[in-house]
N, C-alpha and C positions, 0 to 999 in steps of 0.2 A: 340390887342393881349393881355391874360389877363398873369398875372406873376405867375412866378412859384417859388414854395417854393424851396430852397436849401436842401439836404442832404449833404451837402457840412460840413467836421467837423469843428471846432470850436476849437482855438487855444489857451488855458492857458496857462494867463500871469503869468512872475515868480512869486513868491508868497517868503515871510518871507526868503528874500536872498539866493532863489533858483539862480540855472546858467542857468534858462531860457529853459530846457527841458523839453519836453511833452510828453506826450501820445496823439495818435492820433486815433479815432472810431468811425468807420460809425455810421451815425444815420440815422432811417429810418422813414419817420412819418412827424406831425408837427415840426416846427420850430418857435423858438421865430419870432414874426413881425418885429425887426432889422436885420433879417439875411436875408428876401427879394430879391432876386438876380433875377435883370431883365435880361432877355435873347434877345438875336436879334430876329427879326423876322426869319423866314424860309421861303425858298421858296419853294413850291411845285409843283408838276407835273402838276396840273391843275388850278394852281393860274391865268393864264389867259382867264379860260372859268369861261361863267357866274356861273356856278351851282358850287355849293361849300361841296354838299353832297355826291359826288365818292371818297373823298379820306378825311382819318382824320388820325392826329397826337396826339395821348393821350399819355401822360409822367406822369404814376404813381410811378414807381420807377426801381431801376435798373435790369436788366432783370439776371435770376438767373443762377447760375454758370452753365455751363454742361461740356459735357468730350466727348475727342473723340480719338479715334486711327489715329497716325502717324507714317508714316516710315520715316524714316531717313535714307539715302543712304553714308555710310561711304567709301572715294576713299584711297586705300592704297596707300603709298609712296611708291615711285619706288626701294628706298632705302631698302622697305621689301620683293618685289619680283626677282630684281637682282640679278645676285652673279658673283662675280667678280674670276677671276682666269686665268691662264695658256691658251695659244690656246687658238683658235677660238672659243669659246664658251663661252655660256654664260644660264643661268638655266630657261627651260620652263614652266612660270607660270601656263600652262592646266594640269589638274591630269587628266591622265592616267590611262586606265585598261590592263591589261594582265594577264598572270598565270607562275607562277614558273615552268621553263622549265627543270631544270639540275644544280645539285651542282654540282661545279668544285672540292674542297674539303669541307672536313669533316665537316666544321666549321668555312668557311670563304666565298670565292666569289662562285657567282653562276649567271643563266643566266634567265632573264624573258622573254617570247615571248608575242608581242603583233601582233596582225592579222595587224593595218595600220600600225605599226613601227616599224615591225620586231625585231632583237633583241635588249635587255639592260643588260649592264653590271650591276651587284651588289654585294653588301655583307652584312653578317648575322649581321655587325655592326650597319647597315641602316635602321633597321626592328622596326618596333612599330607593336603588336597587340595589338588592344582593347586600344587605347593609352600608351601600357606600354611598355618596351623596358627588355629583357629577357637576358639571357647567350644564347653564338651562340648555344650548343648542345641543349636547350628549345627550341629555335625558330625554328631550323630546325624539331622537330620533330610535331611541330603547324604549320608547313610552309612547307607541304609535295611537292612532284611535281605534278604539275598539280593543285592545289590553287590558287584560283583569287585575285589577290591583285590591289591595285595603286599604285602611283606611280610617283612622279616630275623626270625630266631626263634633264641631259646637255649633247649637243653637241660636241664632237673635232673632229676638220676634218685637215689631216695635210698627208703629205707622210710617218713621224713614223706607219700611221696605214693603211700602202696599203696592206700589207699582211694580214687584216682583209677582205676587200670589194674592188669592182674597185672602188669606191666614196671616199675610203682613209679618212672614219668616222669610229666615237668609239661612240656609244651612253652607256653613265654611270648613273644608275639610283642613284640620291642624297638623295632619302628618299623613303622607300617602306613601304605600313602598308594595315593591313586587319583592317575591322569595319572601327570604324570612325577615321577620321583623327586629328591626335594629336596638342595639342593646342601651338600655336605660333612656328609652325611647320618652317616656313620660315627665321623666325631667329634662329633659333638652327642649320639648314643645313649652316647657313653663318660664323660660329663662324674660326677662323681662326687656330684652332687643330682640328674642322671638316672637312676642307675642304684639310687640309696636309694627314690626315686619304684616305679621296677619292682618293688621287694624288697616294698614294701608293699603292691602289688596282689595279687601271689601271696601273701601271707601273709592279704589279705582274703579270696580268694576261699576258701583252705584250713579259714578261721573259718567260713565261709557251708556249707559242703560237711560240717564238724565236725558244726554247729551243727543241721544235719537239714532246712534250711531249703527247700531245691528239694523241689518239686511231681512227686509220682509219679504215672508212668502207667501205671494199672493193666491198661489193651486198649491196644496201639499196633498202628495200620493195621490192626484187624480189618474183618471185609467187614460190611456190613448194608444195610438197606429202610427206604428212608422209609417210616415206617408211617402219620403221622399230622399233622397240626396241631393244638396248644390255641390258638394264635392266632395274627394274624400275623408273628409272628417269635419262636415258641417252639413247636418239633416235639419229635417221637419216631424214635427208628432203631430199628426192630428187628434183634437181631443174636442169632446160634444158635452155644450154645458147642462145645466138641470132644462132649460129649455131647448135642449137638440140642438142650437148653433154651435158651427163649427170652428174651433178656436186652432190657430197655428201658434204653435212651438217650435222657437229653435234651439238647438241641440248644439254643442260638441262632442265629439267621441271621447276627450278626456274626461265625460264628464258622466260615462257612462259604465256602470257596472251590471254584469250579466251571471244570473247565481251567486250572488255575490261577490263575485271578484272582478279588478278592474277590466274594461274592455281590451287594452293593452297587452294585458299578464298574456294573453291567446295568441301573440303572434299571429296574428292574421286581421288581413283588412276588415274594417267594420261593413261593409257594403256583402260581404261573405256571413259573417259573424253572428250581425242583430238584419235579418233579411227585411223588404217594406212589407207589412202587413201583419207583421209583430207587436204583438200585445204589450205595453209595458206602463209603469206608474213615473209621476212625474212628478219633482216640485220644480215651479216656475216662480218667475218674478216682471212684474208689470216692466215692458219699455215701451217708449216712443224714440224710434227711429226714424230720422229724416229723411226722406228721399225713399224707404224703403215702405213697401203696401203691403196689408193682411200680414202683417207680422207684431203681434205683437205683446208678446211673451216669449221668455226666454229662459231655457230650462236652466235651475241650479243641479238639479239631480235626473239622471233619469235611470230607473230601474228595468230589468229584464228578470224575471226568474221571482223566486224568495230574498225578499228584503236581508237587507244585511244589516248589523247593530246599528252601524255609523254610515253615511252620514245621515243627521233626522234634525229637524229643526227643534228650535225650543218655545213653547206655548207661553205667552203674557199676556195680562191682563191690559185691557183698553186697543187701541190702535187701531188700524184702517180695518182690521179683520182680516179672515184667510178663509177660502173656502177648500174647506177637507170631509169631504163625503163618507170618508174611511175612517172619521172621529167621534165619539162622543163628546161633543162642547161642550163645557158648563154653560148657563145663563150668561146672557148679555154679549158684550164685544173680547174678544179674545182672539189674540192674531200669534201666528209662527215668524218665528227670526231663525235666521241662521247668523251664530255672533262671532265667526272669524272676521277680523278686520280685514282681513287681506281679502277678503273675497269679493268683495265689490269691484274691485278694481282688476283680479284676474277676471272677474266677467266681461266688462269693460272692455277688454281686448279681443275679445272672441268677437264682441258686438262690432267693435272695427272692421273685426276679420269679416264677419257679413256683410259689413256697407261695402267692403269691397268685391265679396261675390256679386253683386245683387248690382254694381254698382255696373257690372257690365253690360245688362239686361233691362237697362232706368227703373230699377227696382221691384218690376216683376219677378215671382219666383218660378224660374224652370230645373226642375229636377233633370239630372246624371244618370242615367240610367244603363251607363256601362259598367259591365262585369256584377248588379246588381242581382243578387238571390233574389227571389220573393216565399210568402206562405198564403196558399190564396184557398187554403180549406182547415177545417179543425184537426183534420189527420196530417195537414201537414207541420199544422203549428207541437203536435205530439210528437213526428217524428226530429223536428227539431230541438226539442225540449231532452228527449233520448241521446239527441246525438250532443247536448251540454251537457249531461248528465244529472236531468234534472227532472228523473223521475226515480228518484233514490229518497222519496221522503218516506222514512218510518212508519208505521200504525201508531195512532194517536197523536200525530202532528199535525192534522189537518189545518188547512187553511181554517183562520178564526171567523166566525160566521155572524153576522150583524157590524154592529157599530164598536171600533177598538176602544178600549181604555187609554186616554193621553199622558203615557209616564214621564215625559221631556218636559215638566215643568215643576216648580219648588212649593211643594207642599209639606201644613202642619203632621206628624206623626209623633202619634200618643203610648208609649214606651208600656207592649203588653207587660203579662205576667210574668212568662219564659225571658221578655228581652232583661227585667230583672234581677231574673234568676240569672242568665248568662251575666249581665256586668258583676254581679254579688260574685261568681263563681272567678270572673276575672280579676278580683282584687287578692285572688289568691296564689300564690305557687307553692308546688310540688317538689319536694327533694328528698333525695332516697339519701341513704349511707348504711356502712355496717357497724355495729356496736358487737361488743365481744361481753360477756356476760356466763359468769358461774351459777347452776341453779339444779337442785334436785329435782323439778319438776321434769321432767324428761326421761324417758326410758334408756337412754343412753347413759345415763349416768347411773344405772342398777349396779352394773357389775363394779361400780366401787363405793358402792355403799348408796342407801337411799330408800324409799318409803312405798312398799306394795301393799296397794288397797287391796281384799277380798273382795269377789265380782259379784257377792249380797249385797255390801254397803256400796260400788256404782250401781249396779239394777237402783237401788232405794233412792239415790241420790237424784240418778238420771228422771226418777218417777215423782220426786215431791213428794216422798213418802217417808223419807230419813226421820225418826225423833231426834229431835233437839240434844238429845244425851248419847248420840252416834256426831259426832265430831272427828274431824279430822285435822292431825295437828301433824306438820314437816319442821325440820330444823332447817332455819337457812343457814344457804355456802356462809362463811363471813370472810 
């Protein structure tokens, strides 16, 4: 075996009462004949068969730097996905989508719907868009209803919350944001004046809910007919109950959306617009008005076309009840609220606005029937459906046929397999970088020395067929 010259550096002795420190630097090349450094032999793959020319070992010098991409799998401490707090619960590391369903007030809580997790409590303090966090009266007007946001959410499941759900849970969203998700978002929901913040929302909203305060709906999505106009932006719906009596509805046009968008967006008069004799769904709310006859219900919503996300009232347990023909109920009394404060009292006014139509006629209702469209056959209720643009429904979107599912209320949900796998998956992150690395294992580093197997010993290798005494031995870079 012949020797091999060293690249190996060379150590300066201290010199003129040095303290014996050096510089140290590869050399690559000759070497003085005292620097000689014998090597052991190597054994090789084929060192026991005769033929000596399928595999060579040449060591010209060290094989040169390359680089390569690595991830790095970073596991977060439990300590950053946790959150510790009050009741049963405890904060779900899967983000969430849903869309903002209904401000409760002006400037503070409000309710997200999601399709698998029904409702989430929230507030305008909870909010990041675009990672930045605004005043509540900005956010809400960048955080309209019907906005798809996400969303981390905690659990309380206790009897304080049976008057929410029969499961006697509160889902409370701990951090809500549009775009992208804001940085070290998991420690900022944990901080301990964050989490006093949360405690007091859900104990307002539970005051608000005590307190009787939300707005019942007595008809939710029942069907009816424009029957009429008293003026230009104060109609009538007629609508027929499970006993064929005919029940009047009054209406404002601001309160009216047609294929989902408001009656306003249209530019154009509602007397043009939603014609008498137009099919549409209603939610209403019981009044007695004085002085005024056969009236008496008063639309909160009335629909034309394909419902739209928002607005939709929200399902509780007990209360005077609701009747929704277009629901599946659970068992026993369950009534619709709609829980903006404000909203009792913007109706309030409209209802004024009628005792003063009505008040010119001592209360009898005589419809306007100036410059009034009407649709007084099924081809023409089509051809105006055409002319809204609201015969663009896709295949496989049919109208849903029986009795709906009620998602607008706070139900228990039992964390499948997959939701497991995703939080497991989210307590991790991903990071890439490059690392620079010497190594004979690479065809690129042949041509300065390095280790070619004979393509018998890969066939054997590749086959699970190599004996034990076929070994393959490389010198690493050093």
């Amino acid at each position: 075996m012949p020797t091999r010259r060293s690249n190996s550096s060379k150590k300066v002795e201290p010199e003129n009462g040095t303290n014996g420190s050096y510089v140290e630097v590869d050399k690559v090349g000759e070497v003085d004949d005292d620097e000689v450094e014998q090597l052991e032999e190597i054994d090789l793959s084929s060192d026991e068969e005769d033929s000596d020319d399928e595999c060579a070992l040449i060591v010209l010098k060290r094989p040169p730097v390359t680089e390569r991409t690595v991830e790095e799998v970073e596991v977060m401490e439990d300590d950053d996905i946790t959150m510790c707090g009050e009741g049963a619960g405890s904060i779900n590391a899967k983000e969430k989508t849903g869309y903002v369903k209904e401000y409760i007030e002006t400037e503070g809580l409000a309710m997200i719907l999601s399709k698998e997790y029904g409702l989430i409590l929230f507030h305008l303090d909870s909010v990041w868009i675009e990672g930045a966090k605004f005043d509540a009266g900005k956010t809400r007007t960048k955080m309209i209803p019907g906005t798809e946001i996400k969303f981390y959410d905690k659990t309380y499941q206790g009897a304080e919350y049976k008057e929410l759900s029969e499961d006697q849970v509160i889902h409370q969203a701990v951090a809500v944001w549009s775009g992208e998700r804001p940085e070290h978002l998991l420690k900022k929901i944990q901080e301990e004046e964050y989490r006093k913040k949360l405690e007091e929302h859900r104990k307002s909203f539970m005051l608000y809910l005590r307190g009787e305060v939300f707005l019942r709906a007595a008809l939710v999505r029942v069907k009816g007919e424009i029957a009429g106009y008293l003026s230009d932006n104060m109609g009538i719906v007629e609508h027929k109950d499970e006993n064929d009596k005919k029940i009047n509805i009054f209406f404002h046009t601001d309160d009216v959306k047609i294929f989902k968008k408001d009656l306003r967006e249209y530019n154009q008069p509602a007397k043009q617009l939603l014609p008498v004799g137009c099919l549409v769904s209603v939610d209403a709310r019981r009044v007695h008005i004085s002085g005024v006859k056969n009236v008496e219900y008063q639309a909160i919503t009335v629909l034309a076309g394909f419902w739209p996300l928002t607005p939709h009232p929200t399902l509780l347990p007990g209360g005077q009840g609701s009747v929704a023909p277009m629901y599946e109920l659970p068992g026993g009394t369950f009534t619709f609220y709609y829980l903006e404060l404000a909203l009792e009292a913007k109706l309030q006014r409209k209802v004024n606005q009628l005792k003063e139509i009505l008040g010119r006629s001592k209360g009898q209702i005589q419809y306007d029937w100036r410059s009034v469209q009407y649709i007084q056959s099924k081809e023409q209720f089509i051809d105006w459906k055409r002319s809204m643009g609201g015969l663009k429904r896709r295949n496989g979107s049919n109208r849903p046929s029986g009795p709906r599912e009620v998602l607008d209320t706070f139900k228990a949900v039992a964390m499948t397999e997959e939701d497991l796998k995703e939080e497991k998956e989210g307590r991790t992150k991903v990071t890439s970088k490059t690392v620079q690395e010497r190594t004979w294992y690479t065809p690129e580093a042949w041509e300065h020395g390095g280790l070619r197997i004979k393509n018998e010993v890969k066939e054997e290798m590749e086959e699970g067929m190599g004996s034990s005494a076929k070994r393959v031995k490389t010198e690493s870079a050093k």
